[in-house]
C-alpha positions in Angstrom: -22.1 26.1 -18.3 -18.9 25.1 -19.2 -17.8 27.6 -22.4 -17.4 24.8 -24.1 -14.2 24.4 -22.1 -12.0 20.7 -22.4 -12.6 18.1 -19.5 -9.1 18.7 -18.1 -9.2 22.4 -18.0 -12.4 21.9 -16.1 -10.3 19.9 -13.6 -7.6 22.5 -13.6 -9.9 25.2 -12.6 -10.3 23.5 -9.3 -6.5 24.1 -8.3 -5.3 27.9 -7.0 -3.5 29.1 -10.1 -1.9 32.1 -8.1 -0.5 29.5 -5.0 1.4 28.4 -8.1 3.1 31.1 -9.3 4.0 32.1 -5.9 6.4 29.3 -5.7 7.0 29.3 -9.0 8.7 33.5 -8.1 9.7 32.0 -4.6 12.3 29.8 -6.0 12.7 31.6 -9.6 11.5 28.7 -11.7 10.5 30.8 -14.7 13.7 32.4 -14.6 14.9 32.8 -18.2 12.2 30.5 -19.3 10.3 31.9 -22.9 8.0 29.2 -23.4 7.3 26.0 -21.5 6.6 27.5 -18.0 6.3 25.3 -14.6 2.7 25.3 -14.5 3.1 24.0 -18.6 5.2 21.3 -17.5 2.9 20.7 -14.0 -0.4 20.4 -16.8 1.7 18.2 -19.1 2.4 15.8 -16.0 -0.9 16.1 -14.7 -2.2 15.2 -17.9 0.3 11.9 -18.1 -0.7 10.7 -14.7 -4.8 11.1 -15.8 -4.4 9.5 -19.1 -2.5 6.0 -17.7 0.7 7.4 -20.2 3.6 4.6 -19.2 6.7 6.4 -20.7 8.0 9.8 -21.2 8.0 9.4 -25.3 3.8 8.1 -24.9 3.5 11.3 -22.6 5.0 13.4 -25.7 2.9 11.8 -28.1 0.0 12.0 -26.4 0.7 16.3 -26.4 1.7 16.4 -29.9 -1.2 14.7 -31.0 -3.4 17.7 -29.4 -1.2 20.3 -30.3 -3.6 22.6 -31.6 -5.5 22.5 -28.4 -2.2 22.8 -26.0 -3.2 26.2 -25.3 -6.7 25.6 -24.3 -5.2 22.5 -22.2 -2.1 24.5 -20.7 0.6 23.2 -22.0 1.4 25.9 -23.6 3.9 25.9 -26.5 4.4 22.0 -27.9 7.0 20.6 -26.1 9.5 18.3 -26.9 11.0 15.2 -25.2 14.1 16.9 -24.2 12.5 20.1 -23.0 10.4 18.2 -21.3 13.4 15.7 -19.9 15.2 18.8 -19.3 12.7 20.3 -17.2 12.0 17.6 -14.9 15.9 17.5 -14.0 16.5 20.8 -13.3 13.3 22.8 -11.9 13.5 22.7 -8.4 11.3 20.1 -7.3 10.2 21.9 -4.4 7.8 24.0 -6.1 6.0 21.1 -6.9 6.4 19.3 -3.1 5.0 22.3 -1.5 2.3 23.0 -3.8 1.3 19.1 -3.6 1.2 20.3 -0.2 -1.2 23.1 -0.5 -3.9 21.1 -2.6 -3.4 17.9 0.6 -4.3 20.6 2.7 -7.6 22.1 0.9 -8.6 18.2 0.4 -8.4 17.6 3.9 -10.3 20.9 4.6 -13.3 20.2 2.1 -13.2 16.4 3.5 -12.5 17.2 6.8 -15.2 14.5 8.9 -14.6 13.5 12.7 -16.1 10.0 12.2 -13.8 8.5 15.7 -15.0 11.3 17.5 -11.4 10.7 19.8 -10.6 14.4 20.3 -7.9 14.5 17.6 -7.0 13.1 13.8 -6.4 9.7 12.7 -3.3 8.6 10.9 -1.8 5.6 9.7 2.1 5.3 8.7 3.6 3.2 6.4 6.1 3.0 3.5 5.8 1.7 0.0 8.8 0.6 -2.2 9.1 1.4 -5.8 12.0 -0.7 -7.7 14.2 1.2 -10.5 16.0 0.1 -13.0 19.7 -0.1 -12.4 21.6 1.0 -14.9 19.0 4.4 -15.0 18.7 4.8 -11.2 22.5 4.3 -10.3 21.9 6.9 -7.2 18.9 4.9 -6.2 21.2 1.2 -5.6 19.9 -0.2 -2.1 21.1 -3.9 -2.7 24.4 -4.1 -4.1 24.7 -7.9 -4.4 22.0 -8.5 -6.1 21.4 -5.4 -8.3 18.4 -3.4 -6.9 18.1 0.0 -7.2 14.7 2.1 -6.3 13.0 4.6 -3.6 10.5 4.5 -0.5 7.9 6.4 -0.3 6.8 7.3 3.3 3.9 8.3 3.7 1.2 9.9 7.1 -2.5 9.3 5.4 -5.6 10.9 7.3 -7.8 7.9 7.5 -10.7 10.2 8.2 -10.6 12.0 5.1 -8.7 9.4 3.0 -6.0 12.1 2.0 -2.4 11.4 2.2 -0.9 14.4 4.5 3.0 13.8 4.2 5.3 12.2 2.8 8.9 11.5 3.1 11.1 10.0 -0.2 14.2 8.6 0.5 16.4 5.6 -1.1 14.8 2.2 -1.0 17.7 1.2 2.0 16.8 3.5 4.7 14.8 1.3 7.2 11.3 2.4 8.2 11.8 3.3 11.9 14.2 6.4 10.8 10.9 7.6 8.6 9.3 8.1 12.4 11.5 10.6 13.7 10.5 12.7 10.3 6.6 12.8 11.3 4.9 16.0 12.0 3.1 14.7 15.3 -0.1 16.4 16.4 -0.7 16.7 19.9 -4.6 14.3 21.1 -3.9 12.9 17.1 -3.6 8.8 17.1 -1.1 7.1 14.8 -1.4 3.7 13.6 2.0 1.6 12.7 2.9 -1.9 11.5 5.0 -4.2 13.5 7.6 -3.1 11.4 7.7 0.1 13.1 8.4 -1.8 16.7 10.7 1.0 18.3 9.7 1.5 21.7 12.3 4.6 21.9 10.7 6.4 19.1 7.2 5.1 20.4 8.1 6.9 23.4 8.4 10.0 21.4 4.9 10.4 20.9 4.3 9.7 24.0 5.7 12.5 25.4 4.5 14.9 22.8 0.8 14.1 24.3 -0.3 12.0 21.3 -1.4 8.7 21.2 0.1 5.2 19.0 -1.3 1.9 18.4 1.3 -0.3 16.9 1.0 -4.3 16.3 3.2 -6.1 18.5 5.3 -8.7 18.3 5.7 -12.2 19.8 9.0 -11.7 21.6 7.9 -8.2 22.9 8.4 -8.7 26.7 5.5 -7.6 29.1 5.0 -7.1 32.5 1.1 -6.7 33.0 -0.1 -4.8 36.4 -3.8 -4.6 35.8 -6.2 -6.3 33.3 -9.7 -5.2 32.3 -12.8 -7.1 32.7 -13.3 -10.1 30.5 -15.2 -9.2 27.3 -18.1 -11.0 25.2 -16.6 -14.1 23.3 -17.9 -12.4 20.1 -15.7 -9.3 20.1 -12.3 -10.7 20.0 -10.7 -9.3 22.5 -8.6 -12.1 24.2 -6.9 -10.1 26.9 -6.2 -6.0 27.6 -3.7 -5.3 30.3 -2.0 -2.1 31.2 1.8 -2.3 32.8 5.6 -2.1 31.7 7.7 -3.1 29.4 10.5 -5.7 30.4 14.2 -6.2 29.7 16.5 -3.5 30.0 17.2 -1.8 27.5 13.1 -2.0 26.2 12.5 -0.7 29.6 14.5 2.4 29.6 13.3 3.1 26.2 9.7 3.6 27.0 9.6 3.7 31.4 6.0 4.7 31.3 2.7 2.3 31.3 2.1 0.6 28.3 -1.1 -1.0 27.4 -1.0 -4.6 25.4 -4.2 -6.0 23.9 -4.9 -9.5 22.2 -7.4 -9.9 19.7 -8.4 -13.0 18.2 -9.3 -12.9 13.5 -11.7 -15.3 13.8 -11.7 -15.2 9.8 -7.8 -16.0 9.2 -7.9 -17.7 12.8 -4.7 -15.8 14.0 -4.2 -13.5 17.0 -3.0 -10.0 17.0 -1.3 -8.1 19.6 -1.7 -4.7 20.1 0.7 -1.7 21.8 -1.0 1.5 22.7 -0.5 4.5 25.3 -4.5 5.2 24.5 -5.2 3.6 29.0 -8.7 4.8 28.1 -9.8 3.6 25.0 -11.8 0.6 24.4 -10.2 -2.3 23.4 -12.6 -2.8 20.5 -11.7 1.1 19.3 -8.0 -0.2 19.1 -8.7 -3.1 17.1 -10.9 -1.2 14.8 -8.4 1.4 14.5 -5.2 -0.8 13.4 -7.7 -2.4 10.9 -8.2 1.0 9.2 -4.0 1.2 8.4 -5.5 -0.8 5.9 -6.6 2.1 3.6 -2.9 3.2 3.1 -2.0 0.0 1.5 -5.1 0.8 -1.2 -3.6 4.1 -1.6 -0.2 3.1 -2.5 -1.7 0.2 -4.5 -3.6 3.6 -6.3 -0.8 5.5 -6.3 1.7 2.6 -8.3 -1.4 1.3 -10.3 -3.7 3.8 -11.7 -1.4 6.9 -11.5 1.6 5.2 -13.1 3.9 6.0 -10.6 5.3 2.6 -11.2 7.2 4.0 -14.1 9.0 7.3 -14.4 9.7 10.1 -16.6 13.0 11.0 -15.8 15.9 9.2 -13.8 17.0 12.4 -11.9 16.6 12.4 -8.5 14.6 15.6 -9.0 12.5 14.2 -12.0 11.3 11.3 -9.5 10.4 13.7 -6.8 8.5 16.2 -9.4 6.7 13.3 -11.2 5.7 12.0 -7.1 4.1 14.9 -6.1 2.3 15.7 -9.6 0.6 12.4 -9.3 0.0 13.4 -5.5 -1.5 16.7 -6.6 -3.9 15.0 -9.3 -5.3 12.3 -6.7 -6.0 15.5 -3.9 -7.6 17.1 -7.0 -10.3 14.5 -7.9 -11.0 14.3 -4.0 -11.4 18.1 -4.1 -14.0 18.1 -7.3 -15.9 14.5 -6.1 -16.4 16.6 -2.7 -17.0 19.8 -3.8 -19.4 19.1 -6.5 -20.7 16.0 -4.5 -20.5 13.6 -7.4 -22.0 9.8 -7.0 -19.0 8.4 -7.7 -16.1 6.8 -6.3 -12.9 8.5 -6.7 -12.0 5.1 -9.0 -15.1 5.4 -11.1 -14.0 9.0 -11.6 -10.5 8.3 -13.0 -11.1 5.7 -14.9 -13.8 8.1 -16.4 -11.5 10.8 -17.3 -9.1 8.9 -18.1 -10.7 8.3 -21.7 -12.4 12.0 -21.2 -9.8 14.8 -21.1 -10.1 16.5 -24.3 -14.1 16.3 -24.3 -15.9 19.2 -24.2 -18.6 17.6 -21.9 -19.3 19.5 -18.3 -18.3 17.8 -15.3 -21.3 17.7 -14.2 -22.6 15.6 -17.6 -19.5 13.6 -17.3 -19.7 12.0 -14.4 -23.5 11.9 -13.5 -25.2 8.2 -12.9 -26.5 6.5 -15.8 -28.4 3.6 -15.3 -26.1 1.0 -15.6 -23.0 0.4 -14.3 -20.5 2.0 -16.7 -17.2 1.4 -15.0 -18.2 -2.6 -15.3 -18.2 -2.3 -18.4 -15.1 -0.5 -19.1 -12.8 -2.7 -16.7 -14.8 -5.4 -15.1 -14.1 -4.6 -11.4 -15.7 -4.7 -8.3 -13.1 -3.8 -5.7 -13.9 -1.9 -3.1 -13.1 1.8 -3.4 -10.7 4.4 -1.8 -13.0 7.0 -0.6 -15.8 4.8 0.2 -13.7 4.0 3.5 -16.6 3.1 5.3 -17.7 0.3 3.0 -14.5 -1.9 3.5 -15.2 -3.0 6.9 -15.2 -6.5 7.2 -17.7 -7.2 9.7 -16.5 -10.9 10.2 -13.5 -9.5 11.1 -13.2 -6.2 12.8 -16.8 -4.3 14.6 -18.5 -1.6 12.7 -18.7 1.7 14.3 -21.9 1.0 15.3 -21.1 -2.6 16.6 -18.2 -0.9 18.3 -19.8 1.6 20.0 -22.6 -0.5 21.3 -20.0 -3.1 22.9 -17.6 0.0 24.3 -20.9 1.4 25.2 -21.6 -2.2 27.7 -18.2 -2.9 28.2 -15.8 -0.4 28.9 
């Protein structure tokens, strides 16, 4: 039973309360505050970023218009735009970062699935851009001659579990290779990078810290193969895989150990890849199927700017951006801790869009989001993309192997 309790506290009960208002004591954010505490503000947030709110006035609205069931919801006392304004400039954002932090980790816990089976986690890296406007985002200008002002969002996602595990915000101008040296590598753990991330220094990096890369490659990338593998099956792709050393000078000193380099031909977008790893003794096929699932990141930023309204922000504070980042970041690891822990039907997008229209109901969470016989999400927005957490649905078998496929060919060709 539910005690008759509101959709969103339901959802709130789910996050460790006490974890809070450690950090909240750590770094003295309720310090001479009377009224609209951190975890207020984090639940007023939380709320904005599960009910699609695209401004800071909707967000107020939206609270004054259930005022008289603020406490049950906790936001405590009403709050105004300014107090709210107010608070999102100058609470440490910290609190929020490492308390994000804390709810990644128990999603990756309750989600944790070795579905690789390579001796270590899987991770892919990338970045995401998020454009400001100049004249509220002055600190925020990346491109003077032409205006542009915003932030990147790096970000290390566990493919495995589909839960993003760090992140790194910085100004929309720092390149992407700098994010590397940031990473919290994990020794036997696999990292998947772009070809924007072709730095055969900071490749060597992981290298030596005993875990594994596979970046794509690029056409100038000089290569000196030594030995090359057995041809395989016309079927699977794989055009060429040769281990050897890297060429010119300076690419040469940056990464003196043996480098493996592996072709694979899309036969769907008729267009070949090329493939960097230090994994000597994984198949071929494995690689390729790896780099194909960096493509889950791109859904979760499309997620993250799309259906958490991270796209538009609530403050223009440094601090404000940050604190509105990691609430969003806390509510997405929230729903993947309730769809796992009270193994709901559903896709994590099914699920939002759900209680998006849902958070003052008195319905349990169990009524909520149970299967009815038709498709209610259909309805309600008429889509039929592919989902986040269903990450083993969005193989494209035309394209990349299956595991199954995979491991049958590695199995009769490695």
């Amino acid at each position: 039973m539910n005690n008759r309790k509101y959709v969103f506290s339901q959802l709130l009960d789910f996050l460790d309360r006490n974890d809070f208002n450690y950090l909240v004591r750590k770094y003295g954010g309720d310090k001479y505050v009377k009224q609209f505490t951190c975890y207020n503000q984090l639940a007023v947030l939380m709320f904005g970023q599960l009910s699609n709110r695209e401004s800071l006035r909707d967000l107020v609205l939206a609270t004054q218009a259930h005022a008289s069931k603020a406490y049950h919801l906790g936001f405590g006392k009403y709050a105004s735009k300014s107090t709210l304004a107010d608070a999102n400039n100058k609470r440490d954002y910290r609190i929020f970062e490492e308390f994000a932090y804390k709810v990644v980790a128990e999603a990756r816990t309750c989600r944790a699935d070795d579905i690789f089976k390579l001796g270590g986690n899987v991770y892919a890296f990338d970045s995401t851009t998020i454009e400001l406007c100049l004249e509220a985002f002055k600190w925020a200008l990346y491109r003077k001659n032409q205006g542009k002002c915003g932030i990147k969002v790096h970000t290390l996602y566990d493919i495995e579990t589909s839960i993003p595990t760090f992140f790194h915000i910085t100004e929309a101008r720092v390149h992407d290779m700098r994010a590397m040296d940031v990473i919290p590598y994990e020794e036997n753990s696999f990292y998947i990078f772009d070809r924007g991330y072709n730095d055969f220094k900071r490749l060597y990096n992981i290298e030596s810290i005993g875990a594994y890369f596979v970046v794509r490659g690029k056409k100038n990338n000089d290569f000196k193969p030594v030995k090359w593998a057995r041809r395989f099956p016309p079927e699977s792709g794989i055009l060429s895989d040769a281990t050897g050393y890297m060429e010119g000078l300076l690419t040469r000193e940056k990464y003196p150990d043996k480098i493996r380099r592996i072709k694979y031909w899309d036969e769907e977008n008729k267009r070949t890849f090329i493939f960097f790893t230090n994994a000597l003794d994984v198949s071929p096929i494995m690689v390729a199927e790896l780099y194909h699932q960096r493509w889950q990141i791109e859904l979760f930023f499309k997620w993250l700017k799309q259906h958490l309204k991270i796209k538009k922000f609530w403050g223009n504070s440094e601090n404000a951006v940050r604190i509105q980042i990691y609430a969003a970041i806390t509510a997405y690891c929230m729903m993947a801790i309730v769809q796992k822990k009270m193994r709901i039907d559903r896709s994590i997008y099914e699920m939002l869009q759900i209680v998006s229209i849902s958070l003052t109901d008195t319905t349990s969470l169990r009524d909520l989001f149970g299967k009815p016989n038709y498709n209610i999400v259909n309805e309600l927005d008429c889509s039929t993309e592919p989902t986040l957490f269903d990450c083993y649905t969005l193989y494209k078998p035309s394209v990349f192997f299956t595991g199954h496929a995979c491991y049958h060919i590695m199995k009769n060709y490695k």
